[in-house]
C-alpha positions in Angstrom: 35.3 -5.8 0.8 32.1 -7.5 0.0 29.2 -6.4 2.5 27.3 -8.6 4.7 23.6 -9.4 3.6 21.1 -8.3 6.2 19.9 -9.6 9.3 16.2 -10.3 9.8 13.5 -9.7 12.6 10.0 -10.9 12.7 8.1 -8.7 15.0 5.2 -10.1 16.7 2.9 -9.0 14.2 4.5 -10.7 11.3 5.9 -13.8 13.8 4.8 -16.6 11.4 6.6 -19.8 11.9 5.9 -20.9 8.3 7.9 -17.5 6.9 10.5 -18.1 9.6 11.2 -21.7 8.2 11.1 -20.9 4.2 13.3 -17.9 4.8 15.8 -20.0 6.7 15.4 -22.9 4.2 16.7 -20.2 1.9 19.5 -19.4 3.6 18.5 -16.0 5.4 19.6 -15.4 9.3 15.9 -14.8 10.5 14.8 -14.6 14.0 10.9 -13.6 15.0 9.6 -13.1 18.5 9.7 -14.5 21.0 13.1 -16.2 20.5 16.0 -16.4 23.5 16.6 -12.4 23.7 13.0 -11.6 22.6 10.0 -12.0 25.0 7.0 -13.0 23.5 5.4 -9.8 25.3 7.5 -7.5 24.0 6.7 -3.9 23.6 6.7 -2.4 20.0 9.8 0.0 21.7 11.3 -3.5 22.9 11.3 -5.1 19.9 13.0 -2.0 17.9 15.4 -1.6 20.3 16.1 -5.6 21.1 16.7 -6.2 17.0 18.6 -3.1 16.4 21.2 -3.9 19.8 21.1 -7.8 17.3 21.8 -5.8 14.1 18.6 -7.2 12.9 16.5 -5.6 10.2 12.7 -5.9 11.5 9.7 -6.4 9.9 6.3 -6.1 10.8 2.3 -5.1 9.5 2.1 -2.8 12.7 2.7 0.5 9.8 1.7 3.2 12.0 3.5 2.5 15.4 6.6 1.9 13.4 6.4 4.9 10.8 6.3 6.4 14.5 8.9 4.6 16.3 11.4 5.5 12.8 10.9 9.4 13.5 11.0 8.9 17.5 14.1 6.3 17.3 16.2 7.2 14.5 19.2 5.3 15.3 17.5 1.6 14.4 18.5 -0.9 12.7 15.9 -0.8 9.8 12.4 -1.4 9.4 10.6 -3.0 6.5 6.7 -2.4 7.0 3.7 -4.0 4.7 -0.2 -4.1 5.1 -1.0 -7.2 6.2 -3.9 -7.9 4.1 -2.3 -7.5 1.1 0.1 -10.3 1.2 -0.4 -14.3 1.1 2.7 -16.5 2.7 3.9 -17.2 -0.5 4.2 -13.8 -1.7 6.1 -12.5 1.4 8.9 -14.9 1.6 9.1 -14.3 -2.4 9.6 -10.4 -1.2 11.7 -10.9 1.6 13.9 -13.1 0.6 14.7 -10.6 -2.9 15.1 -8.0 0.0 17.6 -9.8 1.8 18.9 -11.3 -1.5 19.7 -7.7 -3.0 20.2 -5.6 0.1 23.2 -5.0 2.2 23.3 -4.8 6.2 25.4 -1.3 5.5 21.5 -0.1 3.3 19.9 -1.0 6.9 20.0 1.3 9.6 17.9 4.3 9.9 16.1 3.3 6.9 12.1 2.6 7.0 11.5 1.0 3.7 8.1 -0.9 2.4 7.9 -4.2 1.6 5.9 -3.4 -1.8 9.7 -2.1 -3.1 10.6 -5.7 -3.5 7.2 -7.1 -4.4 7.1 -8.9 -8.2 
């Protein structure tokens, strides 16, 4: 049985349209807040919760709520976390788009990972 690449979140913090579109363009199922089940107001909480119920991988420069929200909420659905000054457009798709080219939904839940793992 072959296993299903993973789903993708943008959390508020990382919501760029620009890395929505080129991830898409790639082929990737990416979502980013707000979008039709995610409200543009959003708690940090909320959007864990709200992308895990998806099965939706999230991603987001807000490290320390989330390194937080990972020990509090256990049972999510994955979180990939970077420092946002440390990245340009281009070199985030490159990143997440080897992520969700080399990862499996099944590696996902539970797991807080950091972007730099998948940073050439």
């Amino acid at each position: 049985m072959t296993s299903l690449p993973p789903k993708l979140h943008l959390d508020a913090d990382a919501s760029r349209k620009s890395l929505l579109r080129a991830l898409v363009n790639h082929g990737h199922d990416v979502t980013r807040t707000p979008c039709a089940w995610m409200p543009l107001d959003a708690s940090d909480v909320e959007q864990l919760h709200r992308a895990t119920a998806q099965g939706r991988v999230i991603f987001t420069f807000n490290i320390a709520d989330f390194v937080h929200l990972a020990q509090t909420f256990p049972a999510h659905g994955g979180i990939v976390v970077a420092q946002q000054t440390a990245w340009s457009t281009q070199a985030l798709i490159a990143a997440l788009h080897l992520l969700l080219s080399t990862t499996s939904a099944d590696d996902w839940p539970g797991q807080l990972r950091w972007l730099n793992d998948w940073r050439r």
